[in-house]
C-alpha positions in Angstrom: 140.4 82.8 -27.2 138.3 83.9 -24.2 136.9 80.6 -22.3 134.0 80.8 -19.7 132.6 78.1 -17.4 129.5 76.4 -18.7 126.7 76.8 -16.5 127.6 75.7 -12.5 130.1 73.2 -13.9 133.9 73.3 -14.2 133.9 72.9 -18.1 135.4 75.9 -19.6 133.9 76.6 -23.0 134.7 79.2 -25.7 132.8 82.2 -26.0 133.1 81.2 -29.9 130.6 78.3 -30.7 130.9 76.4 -34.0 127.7 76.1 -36.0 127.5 72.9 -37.2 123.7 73.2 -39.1 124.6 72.6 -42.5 127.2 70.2 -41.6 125.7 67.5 -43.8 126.0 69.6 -46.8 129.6 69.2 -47.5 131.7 66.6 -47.9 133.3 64.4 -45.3 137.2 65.9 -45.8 135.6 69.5 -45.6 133.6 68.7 -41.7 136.8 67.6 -40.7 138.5 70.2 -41.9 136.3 72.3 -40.0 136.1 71.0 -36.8 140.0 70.4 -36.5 140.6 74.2 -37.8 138.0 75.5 -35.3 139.8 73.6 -32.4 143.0 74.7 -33.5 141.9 78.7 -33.4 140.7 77.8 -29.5 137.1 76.7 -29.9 136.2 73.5 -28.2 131.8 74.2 -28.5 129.8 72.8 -31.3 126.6 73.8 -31.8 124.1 70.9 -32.7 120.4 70.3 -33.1 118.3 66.9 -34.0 116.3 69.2 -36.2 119.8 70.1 -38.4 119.6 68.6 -41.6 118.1 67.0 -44.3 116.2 64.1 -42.1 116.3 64.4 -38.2 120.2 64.1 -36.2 121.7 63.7 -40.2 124.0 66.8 -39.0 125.1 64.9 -35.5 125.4 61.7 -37.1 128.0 63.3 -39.5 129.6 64.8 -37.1 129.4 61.8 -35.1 131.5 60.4 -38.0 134.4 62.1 -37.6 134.9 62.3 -33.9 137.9 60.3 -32.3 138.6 59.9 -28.6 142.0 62.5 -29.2 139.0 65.3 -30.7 136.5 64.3 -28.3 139.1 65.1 -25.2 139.9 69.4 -27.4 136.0 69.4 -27.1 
């Protein structure tokens, strides 16, 4: 995976970002699925939007949902 700073900061990012728009279409086990799998092939950037979703954030607030302090720190 190819990594680039993000913006002026130190925070190397993958040129691969992880759309995460339809996120609260599947089930729990599937959006972790996902997100570990993504991290696993080298990308660390998730792509989210408040207006994702069925009502406003329902795509962060999933994802929100799965996020532990050990995926938090591959992010």
């Amino acid at each position: 995976m190819q990594y680039i700073n993000l913006g002026t900061s130190n925070l190397k990012v993958s040129r691969i970002v992880a759309g995460c728009m339809r996120m609260d279409k599947v089930t729990i086990e599937e959006a972790d699925r996902f997100i570990r799998e993504s991290l696993e092939l080298g990308i660390n950037l998730f792509d989210h939007s408040d207006v994702y979703g069925a009502t406003a954030g329902a795509c962060e607030e999933f994802f929100g949902r799965l996020m532990t302090p050990e995926l938090r720190e591959q992010m």
